[in-house]
NUNU-803682 format. One record per residue (C-alpha): residue in one letter; y, z, x. Coordinates in steps of 0.2 Angstrom, whole numbers, plus 2048, in hexadecimal, padded with zeros to 3 digits. Example, Ala and Ser with C-alpha at 12.3 -4.5 7.8 and 13.67 -1.06 7.14 Angstrom:
<sites>
a7EA82783E s7FB824844 
</sites>
This chain:
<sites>
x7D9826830 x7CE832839 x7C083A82D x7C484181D x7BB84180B x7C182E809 x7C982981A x7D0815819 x7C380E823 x7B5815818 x7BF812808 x7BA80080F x7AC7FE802 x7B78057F4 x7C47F97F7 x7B77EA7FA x7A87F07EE x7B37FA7E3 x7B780A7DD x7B38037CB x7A08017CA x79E8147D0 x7AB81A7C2 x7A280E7B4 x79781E7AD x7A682A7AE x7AC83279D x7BD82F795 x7C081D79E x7C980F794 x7BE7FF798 x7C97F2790 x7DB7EE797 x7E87F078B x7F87E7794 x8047EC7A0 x8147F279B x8227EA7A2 x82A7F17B1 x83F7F77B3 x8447FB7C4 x84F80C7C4 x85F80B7CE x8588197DB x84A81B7E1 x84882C7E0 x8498287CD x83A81B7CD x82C8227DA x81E8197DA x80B8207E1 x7FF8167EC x7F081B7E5 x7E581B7F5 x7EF82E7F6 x7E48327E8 x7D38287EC x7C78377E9 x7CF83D7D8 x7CD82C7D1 x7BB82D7D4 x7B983F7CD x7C583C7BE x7CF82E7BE x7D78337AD x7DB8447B1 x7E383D7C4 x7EE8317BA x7F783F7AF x7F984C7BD x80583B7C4 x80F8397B6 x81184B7B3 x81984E7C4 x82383E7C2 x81D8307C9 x8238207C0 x8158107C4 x80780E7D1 x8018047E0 x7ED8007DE x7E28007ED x7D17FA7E3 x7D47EA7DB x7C37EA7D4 x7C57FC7CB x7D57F27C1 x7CA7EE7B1 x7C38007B1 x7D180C7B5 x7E28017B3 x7E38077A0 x7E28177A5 x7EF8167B3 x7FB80F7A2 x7F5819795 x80082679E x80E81B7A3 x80A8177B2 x80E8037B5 x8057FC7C5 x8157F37CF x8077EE7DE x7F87EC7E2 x7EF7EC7F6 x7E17E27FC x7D87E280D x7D77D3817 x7C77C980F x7D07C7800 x7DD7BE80A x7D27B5816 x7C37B5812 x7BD7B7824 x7B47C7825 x7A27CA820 x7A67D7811 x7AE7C9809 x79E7C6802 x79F7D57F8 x7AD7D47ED x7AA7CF7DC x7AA7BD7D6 x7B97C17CA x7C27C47D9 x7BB7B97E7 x7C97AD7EB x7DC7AF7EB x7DF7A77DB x7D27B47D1 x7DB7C17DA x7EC7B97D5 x7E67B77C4 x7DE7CB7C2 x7EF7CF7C8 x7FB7C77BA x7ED7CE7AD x7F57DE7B0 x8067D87B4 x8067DE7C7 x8147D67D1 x8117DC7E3 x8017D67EC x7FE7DF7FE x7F57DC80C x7F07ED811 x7E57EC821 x7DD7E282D x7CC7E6837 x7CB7EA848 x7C37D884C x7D07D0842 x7DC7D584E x7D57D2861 x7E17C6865 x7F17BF863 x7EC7AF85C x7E27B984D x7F57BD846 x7F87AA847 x7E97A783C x7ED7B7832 x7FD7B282D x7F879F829 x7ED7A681A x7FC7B1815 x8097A4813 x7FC79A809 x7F77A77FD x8087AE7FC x80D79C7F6 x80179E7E8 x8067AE7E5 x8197AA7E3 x81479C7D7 x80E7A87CD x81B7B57CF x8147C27DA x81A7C47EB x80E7C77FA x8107D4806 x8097DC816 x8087EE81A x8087F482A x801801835 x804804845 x7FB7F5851 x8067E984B x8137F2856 x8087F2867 x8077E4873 x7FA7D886E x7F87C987E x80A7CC883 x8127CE870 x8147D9864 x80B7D1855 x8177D7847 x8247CB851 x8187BF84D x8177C083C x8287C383B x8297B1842 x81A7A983B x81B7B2829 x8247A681B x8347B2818 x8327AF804 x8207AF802 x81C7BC80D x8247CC80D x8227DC815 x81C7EF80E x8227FB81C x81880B820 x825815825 x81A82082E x810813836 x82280C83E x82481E844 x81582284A x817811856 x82781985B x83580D850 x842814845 x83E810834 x84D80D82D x85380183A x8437F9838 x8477F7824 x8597F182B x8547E4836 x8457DD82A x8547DC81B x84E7D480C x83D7D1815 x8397E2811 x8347E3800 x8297F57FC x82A804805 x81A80F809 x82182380B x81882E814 x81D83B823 x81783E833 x81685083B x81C84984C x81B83D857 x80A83C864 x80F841874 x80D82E87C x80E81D870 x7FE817872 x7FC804878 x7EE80186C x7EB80685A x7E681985B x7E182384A x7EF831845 x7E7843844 x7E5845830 x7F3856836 x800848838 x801840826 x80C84E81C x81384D80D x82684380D x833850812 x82885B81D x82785082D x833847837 x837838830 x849837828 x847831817 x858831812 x85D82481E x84B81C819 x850818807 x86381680A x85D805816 x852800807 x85F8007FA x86A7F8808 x85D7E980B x8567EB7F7 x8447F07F9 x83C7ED7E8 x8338007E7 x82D80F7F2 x81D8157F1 x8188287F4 x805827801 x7FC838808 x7EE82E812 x7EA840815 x7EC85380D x7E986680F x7DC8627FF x7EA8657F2 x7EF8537F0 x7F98567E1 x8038647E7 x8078587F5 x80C84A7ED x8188567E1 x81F85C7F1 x82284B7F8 x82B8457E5 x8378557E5 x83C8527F5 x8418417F2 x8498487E4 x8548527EC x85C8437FA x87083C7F9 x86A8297F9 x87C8217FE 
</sites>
């Protein structure tokens, strides 16, 4: 999350203004949307790897066609959005080369409504139920919260609030068959006015309407195991974000501090044991894994094949 071509905070007007209008010139783009394919879960995971796409955030931009293939060609079976308003323009592409789109992330204004850039997303998408609606279009089952601002999070309180809207769009989400989720990073971990606020919306969140996607490299970096994490949350814990950490910093910060872009590595070159990782998800039922490389050595597709032959070659008991 520190500076890179994209980082996360500046991918902020991507995600809110959209990738979309800044690919509408590009060459080779499909601009009608020709259905999505309906979706079988493999019985491994290993077998049916998905891709958050936010790995790939400056290919899409350079060529989005040409991104798409290189993912199915190293084996990557369906993908998680990260631009909701790029789906019109590239989600034919994404299936042109048989890649389904299981989920879909949103940042918080699409949620609640409560932060100024709200006012910047398109009217197509402006209110839970577009959003819902845009959603089914392309047979997406999965919504995701993906992050919260830093004054969305001051206090304790602003979880309570938090999870209110969560449980009410979740419950319009479940009516119409996608279930909600929220990703984490690692602040939900820290003390927040005497609690952790995960616990809270642990508590607080509705346990069908509201699921959880674990970063598994986020729960590492706040110093938990991720597969006891992915144990305890049982069938709570519906997507998996995969993603290794170099090593742990040397104290566990008490407030939300930025990983060194050195410390996201491709899966199987870091610490984290994925083996016990997706062995607790099959355990507990996680719906599907996702591969994410927030950050790279600027040879993102040689990464990401690393990271899918090395999941490739783990016993899942």
């Amino acid at each position: 999350m520190s500076s890179s071509i994209i980082s996360r905070r500046n991918a902020v007007k991507l995600t809110l203004a959209g990738i979309g209008t800044m690919l509408a010139a590009s060459k080779g783009l499909i601009p009608t949307a020709q259905g999505a394919g309906h979706f079988m879960k493999a019985q491994t995971y290993k077998d049916n790897l998905g891709i958050q796409l936010y790995s790939i955030r400056q290919q899409l931009l350079n060529n989005a066609g040409g991104a798409f293939e290189k993912l199915a060609a190293i084996g990557y079976q369906h993908v998680e959005w990260f631009d909701v308003t790029s789906l019109d323009m590239l989600a034919p592409l994404a299936q042109s080369n048989g890649l389904p789109i299981t989920s879909a992330h949103v940042l918080s204004p699409y949620i609640t409504g409560n932060n100024l850039m709200q006012a910047v997303i398109p009217d197509d998408l402006n209110s839970p139920e577009k959003l819902i609606e845009k959603l089914n279009k392309y047979d997406i089952k999965h919504l995701v919260l993906s992050y919260i601002f830093d004054d969305e999070r001051e206090h304790i309180d602003q979880y309570k609030t938090l999870a209110e809207h969560l449980n009410r769009v979740g419950e319009l989400s479940k009516t119409a068959g996608i279930q909600l989720c929220y990703h984490n990073h690692d602040f939900e971990f820290q003390q927040l006015n005497g609690q952790r606020p995960f616990d809270l919306l642990l508590s607080e969140l509705d346990h069908e309407n509201v699921k959880f996607e674990l970063d598994v490299f986020w729960a590492k970096y706040a110093g938990l195991q991720p597969d006891a994490l992915i144990t305890s949350l049982g069938e709570r814990c519906a997507l998996l974000h995969l993603k290794d950490l170099k090593s742990m910093p040397p104290t566990l910060a008490t407030t939300h501090t930025p990983a060194d872009e050195a410390q996201f590595k491709p899966v199987g070159s870091g610490i984290i044991d994925f083996e016990k990782v997706l062995t607790a998800a099959k355990k507990v039922g996680v719906d599907n894994v996702f591969v994410e490389q927030d950050h790279n050595t600027g040879h993102i597709f040689e990464d990401l094949k690393n990271s899918f032959n090395y999941l490739q070659t783990l016993n899942i008991k």
